[in-house]
N, CA and C atoms of all chains as a GROMACS GRO file, in nm:
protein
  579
    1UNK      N    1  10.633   6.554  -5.306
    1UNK     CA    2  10.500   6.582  -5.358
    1UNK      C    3  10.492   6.731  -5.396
    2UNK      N    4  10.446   6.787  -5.519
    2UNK     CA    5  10.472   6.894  -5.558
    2UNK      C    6  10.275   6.958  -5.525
    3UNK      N    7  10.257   7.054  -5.464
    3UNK     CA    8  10.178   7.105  -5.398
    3UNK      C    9  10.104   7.214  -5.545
    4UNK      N   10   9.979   7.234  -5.588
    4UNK     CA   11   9.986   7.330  -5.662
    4UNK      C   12   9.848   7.397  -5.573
    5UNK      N   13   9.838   7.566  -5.583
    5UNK     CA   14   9.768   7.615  -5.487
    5UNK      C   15   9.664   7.715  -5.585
    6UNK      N   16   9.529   7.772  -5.522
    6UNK     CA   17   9.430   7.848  -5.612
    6UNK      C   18   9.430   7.948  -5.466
    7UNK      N   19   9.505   8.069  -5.507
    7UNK     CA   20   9.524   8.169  -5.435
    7UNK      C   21   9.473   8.296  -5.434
    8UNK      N   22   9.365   8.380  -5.366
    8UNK     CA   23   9.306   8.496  -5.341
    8UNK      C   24   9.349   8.602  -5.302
    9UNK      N   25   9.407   8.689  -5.405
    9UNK     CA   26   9.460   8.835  -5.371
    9UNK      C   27   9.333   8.894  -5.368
   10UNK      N   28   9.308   9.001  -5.241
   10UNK     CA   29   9.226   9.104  -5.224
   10UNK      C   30   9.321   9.262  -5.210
   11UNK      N   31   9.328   9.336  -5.299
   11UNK     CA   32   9.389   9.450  -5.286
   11UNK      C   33   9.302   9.568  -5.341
   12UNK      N   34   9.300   9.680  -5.306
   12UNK     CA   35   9.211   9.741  -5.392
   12UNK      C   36   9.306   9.828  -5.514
   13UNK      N   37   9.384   9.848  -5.460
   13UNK     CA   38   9.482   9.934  -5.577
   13UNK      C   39   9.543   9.834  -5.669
   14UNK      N   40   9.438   9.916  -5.808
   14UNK     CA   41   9.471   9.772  -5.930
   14UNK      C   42   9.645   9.758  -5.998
   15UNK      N   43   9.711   9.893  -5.984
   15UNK     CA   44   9.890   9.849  -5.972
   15UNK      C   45   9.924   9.742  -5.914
   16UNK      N   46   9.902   9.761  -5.754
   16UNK     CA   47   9.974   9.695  -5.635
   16UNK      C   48   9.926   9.547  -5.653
   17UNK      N   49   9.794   9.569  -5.704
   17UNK     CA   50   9.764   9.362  -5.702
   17UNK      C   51   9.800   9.350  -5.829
   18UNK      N   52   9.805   9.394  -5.938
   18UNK     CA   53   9.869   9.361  -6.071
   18UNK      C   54  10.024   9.279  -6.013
   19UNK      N   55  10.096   9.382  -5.944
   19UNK     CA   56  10.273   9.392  -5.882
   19UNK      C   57  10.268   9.194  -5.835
   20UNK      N   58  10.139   9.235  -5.737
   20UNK     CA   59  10.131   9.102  -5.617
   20UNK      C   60  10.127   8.982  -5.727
   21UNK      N   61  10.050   8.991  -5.823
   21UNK     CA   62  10.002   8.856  -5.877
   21UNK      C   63  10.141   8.806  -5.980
   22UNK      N   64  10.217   8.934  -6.036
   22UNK     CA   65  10.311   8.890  -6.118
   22UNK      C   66  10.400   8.846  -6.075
   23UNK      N   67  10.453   8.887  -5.892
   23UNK     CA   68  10.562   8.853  -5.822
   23UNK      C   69  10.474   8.679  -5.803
   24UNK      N   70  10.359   8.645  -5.767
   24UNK     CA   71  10.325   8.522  -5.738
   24UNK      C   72  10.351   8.432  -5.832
   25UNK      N   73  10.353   8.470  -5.961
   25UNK     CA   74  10.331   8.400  -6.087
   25UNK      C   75  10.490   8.369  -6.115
   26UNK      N   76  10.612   8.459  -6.053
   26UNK     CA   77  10.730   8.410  -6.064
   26UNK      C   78  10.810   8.374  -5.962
   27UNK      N   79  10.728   8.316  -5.860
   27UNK     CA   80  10.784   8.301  -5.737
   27UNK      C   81  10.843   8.126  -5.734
   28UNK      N   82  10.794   8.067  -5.802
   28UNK     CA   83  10.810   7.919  -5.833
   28UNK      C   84  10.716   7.830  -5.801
   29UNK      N   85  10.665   7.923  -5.715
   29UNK     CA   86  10.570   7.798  -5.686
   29UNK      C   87  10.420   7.781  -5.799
   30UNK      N   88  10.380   7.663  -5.701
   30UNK     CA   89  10.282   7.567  -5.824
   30UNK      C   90  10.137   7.645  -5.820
   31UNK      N   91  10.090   7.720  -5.946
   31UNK     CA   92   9.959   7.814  -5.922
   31UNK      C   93   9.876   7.767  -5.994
   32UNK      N   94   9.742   7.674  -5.916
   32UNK     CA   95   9.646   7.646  -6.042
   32UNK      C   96   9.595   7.752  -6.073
   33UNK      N   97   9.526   7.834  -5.983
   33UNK     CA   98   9.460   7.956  -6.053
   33UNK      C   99   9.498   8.062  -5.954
   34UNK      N  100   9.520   8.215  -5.959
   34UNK     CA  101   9.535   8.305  -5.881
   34UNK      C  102   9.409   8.372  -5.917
   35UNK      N  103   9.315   8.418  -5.792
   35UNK     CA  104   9.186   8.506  -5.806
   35UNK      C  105   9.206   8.655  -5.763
   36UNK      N  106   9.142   8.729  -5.766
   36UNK     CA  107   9.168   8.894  -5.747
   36UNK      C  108   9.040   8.930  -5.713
   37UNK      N  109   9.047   9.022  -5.674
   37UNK     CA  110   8.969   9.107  -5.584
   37UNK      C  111   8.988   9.210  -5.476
   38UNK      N  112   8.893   9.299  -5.544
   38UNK     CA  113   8.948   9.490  -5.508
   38UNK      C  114   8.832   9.508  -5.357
   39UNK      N  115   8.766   9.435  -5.326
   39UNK     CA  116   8.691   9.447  -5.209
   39UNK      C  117   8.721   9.328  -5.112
   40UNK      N  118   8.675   9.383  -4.992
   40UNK     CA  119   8.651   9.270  -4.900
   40UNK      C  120   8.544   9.199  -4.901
   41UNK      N  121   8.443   9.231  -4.938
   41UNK     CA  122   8.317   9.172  -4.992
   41UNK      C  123   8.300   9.101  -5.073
   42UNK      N  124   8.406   9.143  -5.220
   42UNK     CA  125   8.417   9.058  -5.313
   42UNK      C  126   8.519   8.960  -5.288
   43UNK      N  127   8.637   8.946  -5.221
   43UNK     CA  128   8.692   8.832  -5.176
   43UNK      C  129   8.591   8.719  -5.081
   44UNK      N  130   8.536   8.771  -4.988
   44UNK     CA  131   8.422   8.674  -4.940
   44UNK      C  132   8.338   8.560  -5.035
   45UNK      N  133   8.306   8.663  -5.107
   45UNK     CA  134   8.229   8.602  -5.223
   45UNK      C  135   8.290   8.462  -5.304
   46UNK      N  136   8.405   8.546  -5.392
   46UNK     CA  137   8.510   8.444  -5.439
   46UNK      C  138   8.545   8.309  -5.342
   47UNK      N  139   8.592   8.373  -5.192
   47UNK     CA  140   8.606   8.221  -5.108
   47UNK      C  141   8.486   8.158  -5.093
   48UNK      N  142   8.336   8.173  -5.103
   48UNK     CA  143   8.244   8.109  -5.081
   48UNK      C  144   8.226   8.025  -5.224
   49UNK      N  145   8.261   8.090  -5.348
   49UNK     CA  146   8.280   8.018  -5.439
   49UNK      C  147   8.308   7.910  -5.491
   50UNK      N  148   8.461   7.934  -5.487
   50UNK     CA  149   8.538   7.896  -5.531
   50UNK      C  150   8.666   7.746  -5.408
   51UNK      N  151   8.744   7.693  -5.472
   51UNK     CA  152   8.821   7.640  -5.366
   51UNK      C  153   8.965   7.682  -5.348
   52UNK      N  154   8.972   7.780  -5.259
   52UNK     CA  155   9.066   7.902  -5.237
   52UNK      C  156   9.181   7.790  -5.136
   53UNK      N  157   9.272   7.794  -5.164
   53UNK     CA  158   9.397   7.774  -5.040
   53UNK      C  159   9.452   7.831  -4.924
   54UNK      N  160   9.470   8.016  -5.036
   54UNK     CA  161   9.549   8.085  -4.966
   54UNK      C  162   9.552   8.237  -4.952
   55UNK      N  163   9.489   8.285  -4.864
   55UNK     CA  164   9.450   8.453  -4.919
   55UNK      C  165   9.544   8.516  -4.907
   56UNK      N  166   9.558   8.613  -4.987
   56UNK     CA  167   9.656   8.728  -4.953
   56UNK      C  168   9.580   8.870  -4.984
   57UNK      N  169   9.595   8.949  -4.830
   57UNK     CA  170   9.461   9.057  -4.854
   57UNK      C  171   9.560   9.172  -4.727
   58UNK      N  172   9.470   9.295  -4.822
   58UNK     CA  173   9.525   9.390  -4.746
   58UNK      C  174   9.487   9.445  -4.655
   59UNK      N  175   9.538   9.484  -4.555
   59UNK     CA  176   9.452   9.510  -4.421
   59UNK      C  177   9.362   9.607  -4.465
   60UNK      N  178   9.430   9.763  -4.493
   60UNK     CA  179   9.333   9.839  -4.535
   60UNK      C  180   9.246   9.832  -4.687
   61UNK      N  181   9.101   9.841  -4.676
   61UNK     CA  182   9.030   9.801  -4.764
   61UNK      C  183   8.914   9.910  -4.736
   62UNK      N  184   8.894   9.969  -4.876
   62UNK     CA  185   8.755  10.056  -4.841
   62UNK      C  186   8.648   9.967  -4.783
   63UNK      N  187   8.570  10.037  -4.732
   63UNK     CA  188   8.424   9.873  -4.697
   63UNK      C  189   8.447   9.799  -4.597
   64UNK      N  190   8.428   9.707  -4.600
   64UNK     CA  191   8.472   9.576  -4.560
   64UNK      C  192   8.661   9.569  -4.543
   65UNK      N  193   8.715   9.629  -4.441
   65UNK     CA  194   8.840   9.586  -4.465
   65UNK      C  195   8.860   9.458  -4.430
   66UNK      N  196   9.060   9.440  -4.453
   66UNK     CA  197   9.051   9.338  -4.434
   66UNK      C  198   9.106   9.248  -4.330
   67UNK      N  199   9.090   9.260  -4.233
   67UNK     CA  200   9.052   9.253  -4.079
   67UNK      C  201   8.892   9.170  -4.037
   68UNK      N  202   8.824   9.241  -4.071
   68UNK     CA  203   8.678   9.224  -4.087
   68UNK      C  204   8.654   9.093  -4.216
   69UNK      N  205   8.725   9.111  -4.283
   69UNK     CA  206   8.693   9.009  -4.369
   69UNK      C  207   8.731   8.857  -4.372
   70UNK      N  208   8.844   8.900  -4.268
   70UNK     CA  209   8.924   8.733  -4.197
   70UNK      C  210   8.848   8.715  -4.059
   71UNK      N  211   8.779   8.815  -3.996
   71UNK     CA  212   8.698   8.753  -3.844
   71UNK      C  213   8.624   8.704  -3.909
   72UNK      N  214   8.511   8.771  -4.051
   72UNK     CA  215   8.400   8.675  -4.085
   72UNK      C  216   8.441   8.521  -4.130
   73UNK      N  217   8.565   8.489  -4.170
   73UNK     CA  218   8.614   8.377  -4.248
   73UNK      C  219   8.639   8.298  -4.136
   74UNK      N  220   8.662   8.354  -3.991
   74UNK     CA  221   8.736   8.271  -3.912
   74UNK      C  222   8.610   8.244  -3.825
   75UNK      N  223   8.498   8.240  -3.825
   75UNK     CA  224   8.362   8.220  -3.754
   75UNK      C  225   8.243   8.132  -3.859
   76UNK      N  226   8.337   8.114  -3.988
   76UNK     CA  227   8.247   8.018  -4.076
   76UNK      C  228   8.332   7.891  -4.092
   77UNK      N  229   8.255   7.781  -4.036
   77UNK     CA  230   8.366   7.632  -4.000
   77UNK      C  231   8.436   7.641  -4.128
   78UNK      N  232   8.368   7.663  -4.283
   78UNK     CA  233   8.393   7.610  -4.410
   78UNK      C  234   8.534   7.699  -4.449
   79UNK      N  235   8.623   7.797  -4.352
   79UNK     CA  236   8.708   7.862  -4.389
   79UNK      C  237   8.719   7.968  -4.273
   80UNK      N  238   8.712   7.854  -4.215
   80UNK     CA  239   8.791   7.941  -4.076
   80UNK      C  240   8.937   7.877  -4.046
   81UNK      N  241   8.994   7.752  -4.103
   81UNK     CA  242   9.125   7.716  -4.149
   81UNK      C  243   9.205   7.791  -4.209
   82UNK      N  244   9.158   7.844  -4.312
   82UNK     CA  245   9.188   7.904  -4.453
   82UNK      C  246   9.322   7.986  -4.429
   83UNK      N  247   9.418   7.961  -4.437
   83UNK     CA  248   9.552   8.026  -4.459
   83UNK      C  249   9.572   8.192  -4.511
   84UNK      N  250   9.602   8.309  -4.415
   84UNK     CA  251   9.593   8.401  -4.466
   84UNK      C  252   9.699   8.540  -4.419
   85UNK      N  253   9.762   8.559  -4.499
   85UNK     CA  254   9.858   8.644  -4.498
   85UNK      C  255   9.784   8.814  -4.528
   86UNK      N  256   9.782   8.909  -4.432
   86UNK     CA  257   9.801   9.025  -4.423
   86UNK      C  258   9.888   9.123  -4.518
   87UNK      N  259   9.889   9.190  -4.603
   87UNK     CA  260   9.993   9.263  -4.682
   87UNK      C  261   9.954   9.431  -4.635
   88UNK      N  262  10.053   9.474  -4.572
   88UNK     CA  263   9.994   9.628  -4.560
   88UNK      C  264  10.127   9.669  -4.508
   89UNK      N  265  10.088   9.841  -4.520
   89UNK     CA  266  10.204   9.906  -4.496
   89UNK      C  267  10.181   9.931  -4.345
   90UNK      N  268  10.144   9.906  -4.318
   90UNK     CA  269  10.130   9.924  -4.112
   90UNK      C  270  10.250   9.885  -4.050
   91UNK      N  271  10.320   9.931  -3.964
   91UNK     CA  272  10.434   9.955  -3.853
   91UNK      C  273  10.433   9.911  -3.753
   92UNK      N  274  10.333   9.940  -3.678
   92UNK     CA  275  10.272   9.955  -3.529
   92UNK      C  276  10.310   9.826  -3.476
   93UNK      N  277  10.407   9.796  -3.421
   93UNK     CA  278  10.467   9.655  -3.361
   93UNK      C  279  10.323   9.584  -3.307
   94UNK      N  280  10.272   9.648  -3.235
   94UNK     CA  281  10.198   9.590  -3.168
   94UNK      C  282  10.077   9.517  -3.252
   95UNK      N  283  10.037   9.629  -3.340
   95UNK     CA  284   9.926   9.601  -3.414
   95UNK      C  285   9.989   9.435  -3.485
   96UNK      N  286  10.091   9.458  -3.535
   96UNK     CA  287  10.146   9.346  -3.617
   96UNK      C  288  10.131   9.223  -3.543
   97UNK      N  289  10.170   9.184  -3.404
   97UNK     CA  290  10.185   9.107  -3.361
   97UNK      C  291  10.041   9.039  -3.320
   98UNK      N  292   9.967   9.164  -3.287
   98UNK     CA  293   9.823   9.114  -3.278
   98UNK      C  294   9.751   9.006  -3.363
   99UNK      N  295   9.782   9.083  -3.528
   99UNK     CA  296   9.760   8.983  -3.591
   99UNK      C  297   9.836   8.851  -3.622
  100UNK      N  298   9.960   8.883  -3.607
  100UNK     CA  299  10.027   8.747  -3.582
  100UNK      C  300   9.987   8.652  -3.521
  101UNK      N  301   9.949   8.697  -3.388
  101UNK     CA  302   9.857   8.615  -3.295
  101UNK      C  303   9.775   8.558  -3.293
  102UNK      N  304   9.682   8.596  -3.401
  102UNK     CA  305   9.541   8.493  -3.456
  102UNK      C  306   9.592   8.440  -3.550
  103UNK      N  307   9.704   8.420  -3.597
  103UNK     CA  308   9.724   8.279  -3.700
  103UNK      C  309   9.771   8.332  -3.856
  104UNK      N  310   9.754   8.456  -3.852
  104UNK     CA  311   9.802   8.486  -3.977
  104UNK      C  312   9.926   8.540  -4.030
  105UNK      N  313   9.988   8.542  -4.145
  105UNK     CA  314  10.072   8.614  -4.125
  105UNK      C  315  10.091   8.738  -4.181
  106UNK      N  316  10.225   8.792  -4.224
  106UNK     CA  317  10.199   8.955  -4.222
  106UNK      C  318  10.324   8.970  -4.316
  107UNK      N  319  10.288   9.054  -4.411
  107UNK     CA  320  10.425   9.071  -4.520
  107UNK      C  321  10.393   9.279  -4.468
  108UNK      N  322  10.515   9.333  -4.490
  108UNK     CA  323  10.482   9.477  -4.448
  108UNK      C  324  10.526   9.550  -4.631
  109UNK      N  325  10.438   9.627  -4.669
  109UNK     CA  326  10.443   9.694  -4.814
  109UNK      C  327  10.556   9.781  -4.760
  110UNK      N  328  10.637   9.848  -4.845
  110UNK     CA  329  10.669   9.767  -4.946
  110UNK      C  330  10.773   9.639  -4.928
  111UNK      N  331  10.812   9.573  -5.032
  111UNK     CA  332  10.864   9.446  -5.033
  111UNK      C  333  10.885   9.346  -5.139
  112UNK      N  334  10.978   9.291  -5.109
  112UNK     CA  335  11.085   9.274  -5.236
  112UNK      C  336  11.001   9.136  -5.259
  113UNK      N  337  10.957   9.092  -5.420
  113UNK     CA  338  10.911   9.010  -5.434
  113UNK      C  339  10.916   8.852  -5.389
  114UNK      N  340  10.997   8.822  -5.359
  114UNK     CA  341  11.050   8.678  -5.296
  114UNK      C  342  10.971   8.673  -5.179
  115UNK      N  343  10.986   8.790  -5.092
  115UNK     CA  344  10.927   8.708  -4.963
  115UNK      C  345  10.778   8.695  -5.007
  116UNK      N  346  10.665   8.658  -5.094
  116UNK     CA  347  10.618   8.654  -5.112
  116UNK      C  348  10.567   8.429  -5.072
  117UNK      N  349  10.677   8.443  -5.183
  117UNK     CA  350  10.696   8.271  -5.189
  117UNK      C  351  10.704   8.191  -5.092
  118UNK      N  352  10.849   8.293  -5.001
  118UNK     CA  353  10.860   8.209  -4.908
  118UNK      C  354  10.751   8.215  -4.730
  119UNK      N  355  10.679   8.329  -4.796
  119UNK     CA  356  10.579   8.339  -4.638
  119UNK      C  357  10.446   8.226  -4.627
  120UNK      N  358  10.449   8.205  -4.778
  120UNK     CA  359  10.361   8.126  -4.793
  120UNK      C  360  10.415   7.934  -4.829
  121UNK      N  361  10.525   7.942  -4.820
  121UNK     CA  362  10.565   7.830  -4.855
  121UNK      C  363  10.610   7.795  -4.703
  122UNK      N  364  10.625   7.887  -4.610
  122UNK     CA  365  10.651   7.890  -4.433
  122UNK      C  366  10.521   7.860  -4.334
  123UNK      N  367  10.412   7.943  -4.429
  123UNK     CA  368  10.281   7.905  -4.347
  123UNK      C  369  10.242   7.782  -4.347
  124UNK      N  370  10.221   7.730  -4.522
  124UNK     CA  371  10.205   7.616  -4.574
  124UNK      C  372  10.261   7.446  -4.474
  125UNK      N  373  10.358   7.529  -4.496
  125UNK     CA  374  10.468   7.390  -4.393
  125UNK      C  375  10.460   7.411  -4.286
  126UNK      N  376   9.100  11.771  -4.197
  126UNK     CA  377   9.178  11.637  -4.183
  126UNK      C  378   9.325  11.680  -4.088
  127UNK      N  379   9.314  11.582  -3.972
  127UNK     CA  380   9.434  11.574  -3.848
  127UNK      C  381   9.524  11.584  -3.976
  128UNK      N  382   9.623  11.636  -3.902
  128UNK     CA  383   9.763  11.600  -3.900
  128UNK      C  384   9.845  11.479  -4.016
  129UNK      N  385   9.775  11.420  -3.822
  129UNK     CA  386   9.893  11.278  -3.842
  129UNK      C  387   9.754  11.185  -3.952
  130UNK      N  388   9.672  11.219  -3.938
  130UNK     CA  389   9.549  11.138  -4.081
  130UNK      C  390   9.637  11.192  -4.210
  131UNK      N  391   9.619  11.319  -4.238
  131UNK     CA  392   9.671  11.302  -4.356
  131UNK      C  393   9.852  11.236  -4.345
  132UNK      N  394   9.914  11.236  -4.243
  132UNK     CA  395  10.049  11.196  -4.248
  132UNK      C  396  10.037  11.064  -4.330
  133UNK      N  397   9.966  10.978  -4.217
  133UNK     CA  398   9.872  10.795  -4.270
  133UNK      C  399   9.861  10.825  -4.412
  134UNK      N  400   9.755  10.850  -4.452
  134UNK     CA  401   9.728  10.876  -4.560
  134UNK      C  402   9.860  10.872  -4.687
  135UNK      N  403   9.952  10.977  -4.631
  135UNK     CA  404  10.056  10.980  -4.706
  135UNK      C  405  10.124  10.880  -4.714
  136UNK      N  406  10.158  10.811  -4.621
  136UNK     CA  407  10.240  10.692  -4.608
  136UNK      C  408  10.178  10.567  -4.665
  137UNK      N  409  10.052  10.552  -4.653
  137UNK     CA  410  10.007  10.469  -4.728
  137UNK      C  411  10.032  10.448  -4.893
  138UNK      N  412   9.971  10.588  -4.950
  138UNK     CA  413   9.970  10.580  -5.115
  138UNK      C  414  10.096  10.503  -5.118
  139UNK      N  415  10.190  10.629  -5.034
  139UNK     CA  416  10.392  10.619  -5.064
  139UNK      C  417  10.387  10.456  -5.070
  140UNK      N  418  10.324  10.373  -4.968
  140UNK     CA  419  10.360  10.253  -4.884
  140UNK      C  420  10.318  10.164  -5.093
  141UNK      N  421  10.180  10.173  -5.088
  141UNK     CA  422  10.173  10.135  -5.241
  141UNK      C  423  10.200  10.136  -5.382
  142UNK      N  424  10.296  10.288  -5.370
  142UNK     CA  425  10.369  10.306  -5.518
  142UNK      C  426  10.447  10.225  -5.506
  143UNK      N  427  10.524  10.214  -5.377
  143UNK     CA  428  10.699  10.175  -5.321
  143UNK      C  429  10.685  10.035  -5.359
  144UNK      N  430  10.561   9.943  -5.300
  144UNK     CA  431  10.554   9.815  -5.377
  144UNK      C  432  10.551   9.773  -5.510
  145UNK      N  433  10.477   9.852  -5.612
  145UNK     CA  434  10.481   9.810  -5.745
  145UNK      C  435  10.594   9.895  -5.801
  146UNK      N  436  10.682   9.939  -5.758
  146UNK     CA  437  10.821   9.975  -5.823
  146UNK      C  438  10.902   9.863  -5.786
  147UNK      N  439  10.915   9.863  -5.633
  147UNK     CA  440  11.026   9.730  -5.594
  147UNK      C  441  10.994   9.625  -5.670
  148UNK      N  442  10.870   9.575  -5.725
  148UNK     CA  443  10.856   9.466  -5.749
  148UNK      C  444  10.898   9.491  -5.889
  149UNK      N  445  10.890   9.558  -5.958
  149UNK     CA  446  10.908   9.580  -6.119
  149UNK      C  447  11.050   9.577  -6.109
  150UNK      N  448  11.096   9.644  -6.053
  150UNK     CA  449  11.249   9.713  -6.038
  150UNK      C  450  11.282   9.558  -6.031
  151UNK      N  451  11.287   9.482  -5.908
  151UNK     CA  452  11.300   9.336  -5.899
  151UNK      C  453  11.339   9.251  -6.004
  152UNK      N  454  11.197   9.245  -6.084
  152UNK     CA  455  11.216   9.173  -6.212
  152UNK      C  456  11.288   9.224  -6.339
  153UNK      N  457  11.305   9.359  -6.341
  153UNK     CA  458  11.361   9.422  -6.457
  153UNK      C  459  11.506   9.412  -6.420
  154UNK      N  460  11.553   9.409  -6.299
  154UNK     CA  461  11.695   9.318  -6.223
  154UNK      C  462  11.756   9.238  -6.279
  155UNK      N  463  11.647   9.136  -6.251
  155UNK     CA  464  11.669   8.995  -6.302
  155UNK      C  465  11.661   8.962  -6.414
  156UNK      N  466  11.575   9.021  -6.534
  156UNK     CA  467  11.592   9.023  -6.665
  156UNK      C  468  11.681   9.092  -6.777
  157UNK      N  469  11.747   9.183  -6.716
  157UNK     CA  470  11.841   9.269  -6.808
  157UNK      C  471  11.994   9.176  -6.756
  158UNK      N  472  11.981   9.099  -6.619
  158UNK     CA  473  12.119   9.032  -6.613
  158UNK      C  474  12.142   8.952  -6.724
  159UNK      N  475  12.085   8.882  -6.787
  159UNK     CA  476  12.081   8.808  -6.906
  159UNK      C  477  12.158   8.911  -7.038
  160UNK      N  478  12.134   8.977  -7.054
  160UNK     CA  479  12.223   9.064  -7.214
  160UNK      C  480  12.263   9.207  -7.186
  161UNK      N  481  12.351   9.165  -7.070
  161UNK     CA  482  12.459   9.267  -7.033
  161UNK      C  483  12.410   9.406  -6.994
  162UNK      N  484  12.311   9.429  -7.000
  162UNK     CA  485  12.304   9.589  -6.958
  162UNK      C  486  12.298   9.601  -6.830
  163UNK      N  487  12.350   9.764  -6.825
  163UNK     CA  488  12.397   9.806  -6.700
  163UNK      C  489  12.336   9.779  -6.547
  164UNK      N  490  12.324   9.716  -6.492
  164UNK     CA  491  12.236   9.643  -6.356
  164UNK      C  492  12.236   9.749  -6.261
  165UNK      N  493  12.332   9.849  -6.271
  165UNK     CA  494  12.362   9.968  -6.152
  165UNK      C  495  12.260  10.076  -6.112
  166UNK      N  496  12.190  10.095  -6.248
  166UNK     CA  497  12.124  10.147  -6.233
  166UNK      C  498  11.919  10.152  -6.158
  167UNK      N  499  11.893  10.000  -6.203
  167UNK     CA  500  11.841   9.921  -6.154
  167UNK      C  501  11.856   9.895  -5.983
  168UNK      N  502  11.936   9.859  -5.978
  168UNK     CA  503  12.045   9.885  -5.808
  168UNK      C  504  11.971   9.985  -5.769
  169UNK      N  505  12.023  10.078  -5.817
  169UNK     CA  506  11.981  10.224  -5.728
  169UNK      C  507  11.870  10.230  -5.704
  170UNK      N  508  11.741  10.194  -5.823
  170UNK     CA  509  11.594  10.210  -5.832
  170UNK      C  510  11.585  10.106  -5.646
  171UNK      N  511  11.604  10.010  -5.658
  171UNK     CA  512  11.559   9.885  -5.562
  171UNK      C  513  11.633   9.936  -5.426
  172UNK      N  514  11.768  10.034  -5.368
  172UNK     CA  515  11.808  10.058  -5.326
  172UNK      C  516  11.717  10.182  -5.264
  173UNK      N  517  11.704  10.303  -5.390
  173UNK     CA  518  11.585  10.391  -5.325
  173UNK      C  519  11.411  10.355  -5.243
  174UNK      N  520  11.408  10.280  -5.347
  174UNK     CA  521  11.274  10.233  -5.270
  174UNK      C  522  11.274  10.173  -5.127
  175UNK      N  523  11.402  10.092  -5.111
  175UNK     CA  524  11.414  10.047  -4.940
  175UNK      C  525  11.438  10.173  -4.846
  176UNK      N  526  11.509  10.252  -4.948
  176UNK     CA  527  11.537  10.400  -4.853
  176UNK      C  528  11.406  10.468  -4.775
  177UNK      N  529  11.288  10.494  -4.914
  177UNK     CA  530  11.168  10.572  -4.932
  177UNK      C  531  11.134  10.446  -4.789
  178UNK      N  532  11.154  10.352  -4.811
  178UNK     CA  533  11.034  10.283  -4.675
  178UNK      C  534  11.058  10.270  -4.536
  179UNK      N  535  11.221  10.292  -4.532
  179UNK     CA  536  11.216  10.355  -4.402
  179UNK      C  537  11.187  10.518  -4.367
  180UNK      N  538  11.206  10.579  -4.479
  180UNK     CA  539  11.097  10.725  -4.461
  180UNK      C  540  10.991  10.711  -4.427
  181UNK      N  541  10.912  10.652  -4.464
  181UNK     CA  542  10.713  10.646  -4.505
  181UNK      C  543  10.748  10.571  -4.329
  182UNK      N  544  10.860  10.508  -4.275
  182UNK     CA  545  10.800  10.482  -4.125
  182UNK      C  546  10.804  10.582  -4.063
  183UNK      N  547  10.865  10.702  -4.097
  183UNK     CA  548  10.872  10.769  -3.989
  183UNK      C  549  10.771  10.888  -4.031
  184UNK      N  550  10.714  10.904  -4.140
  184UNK     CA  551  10.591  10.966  -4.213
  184UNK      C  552  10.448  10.934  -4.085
  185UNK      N  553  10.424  10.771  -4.035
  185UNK     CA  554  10.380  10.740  -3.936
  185UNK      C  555  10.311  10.747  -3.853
  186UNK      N  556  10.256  10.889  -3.803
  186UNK     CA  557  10.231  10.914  -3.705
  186UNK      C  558  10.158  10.810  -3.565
  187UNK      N  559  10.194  10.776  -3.477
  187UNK     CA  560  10.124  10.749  -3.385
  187UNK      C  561  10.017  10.806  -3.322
  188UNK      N  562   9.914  10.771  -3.340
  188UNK     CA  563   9.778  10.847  -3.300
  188UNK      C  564   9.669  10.762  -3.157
  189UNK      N  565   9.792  10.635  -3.141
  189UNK     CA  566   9.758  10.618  -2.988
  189UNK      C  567   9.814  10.669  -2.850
  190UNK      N  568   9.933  10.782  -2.893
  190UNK     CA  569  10.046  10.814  -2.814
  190UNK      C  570   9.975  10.977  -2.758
  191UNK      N  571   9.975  10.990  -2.649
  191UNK     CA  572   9.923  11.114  -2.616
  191UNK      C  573  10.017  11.247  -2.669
  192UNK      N  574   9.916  11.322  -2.715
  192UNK     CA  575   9.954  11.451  -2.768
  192UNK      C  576   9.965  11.434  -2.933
  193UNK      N  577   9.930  11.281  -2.973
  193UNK     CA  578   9.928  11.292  -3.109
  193UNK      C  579   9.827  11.344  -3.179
   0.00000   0.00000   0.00000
């Protein structure tokens, strides 16, 4: 069964999510629509929208980071499931694992486009 | 501005150029293998950038560690 997904990049640096969406777009996998968004606020929005699969958001976020933007997602029944990968340049073993720990996962910037595919084709399954 | 804030700081931008090069570098890899041009150089680009990111860890600072 070939899976096709409507996926939510939240990044604020319009390079780095330009980078994210083009590595997604050649990763192989099946994309009905990829959404964007430079806030944590405005990703909220979009997931209340829209029918999102799979976020991919960066921890640090002016505003609303994005930390804060996955506790609010994970306290609303309608997308507190919601599949969501972390992208940031953060180190801090510990910190990492923390979030590991609530269910998400964690790509560390920078990073070679592939693991893109497969973190999400790992969560997925 | 601390120190080790602006250190963060630094490592961050670094942390976000380093991604949209690797990733370009990546694909410009994979597309010049097709009509022979030189891949080595490319190499190096994707080679530096893994370099630059184990720098930007040690850029780092720990600011839960006493005396940071």
């Amino acid at each position: 069964m070939t899976m096709s997904f409507n996926i939510l990049v939240v990044e604020d640096e319009n390079d780095v999510r330009k980078a994210i969406i083009k590595a997604l777009r050649r990763s192989g996998l099946q994309l009905t629509e990829v959404f964007e968004a430079d806030s944590g606020e405005k990703g909220l929005q979009i997931i209340s929208e829209q029918n999102i699969d799979f976020v991919l958001v960066d921890l640090y976020l002016p505003g609303l980071n994005g930390e804060e933007m996955v506790k609010r997602m994970r306290i609303d029944p309608d997308t507190q499931k919601l599949p969501v990968v972390f992208i940031s340049g953060e180190n801090r073993e510990d910190r990492i694992q923390m979030l590991l720990k609530k269910g998400s996962g964690f790509i560390s910037k920078p990073f070679q486009p592939e693991i893109l595919g497969e973190t999400i084709i790992n969560m997925i399954s | 501005m601390k120190t080790e804030s602006l250190a963060n700081e630094i490592a961050h931008e670094l942390n976000n150029l380093l991604t949209t090069m690797l990733i370009s570098a990546h694909f410009v890899q994979m597309d010049i293998s097709k009509n022979g041009l030189n891949k080595e150089d490319i190499a190096e680009i994707v080679k530096a950038c893994e370099r630059a990111k184990e720098l930007t860890k040690k850029l780092v600072v720990r600011e839960d560690l006493p005396g940071a």
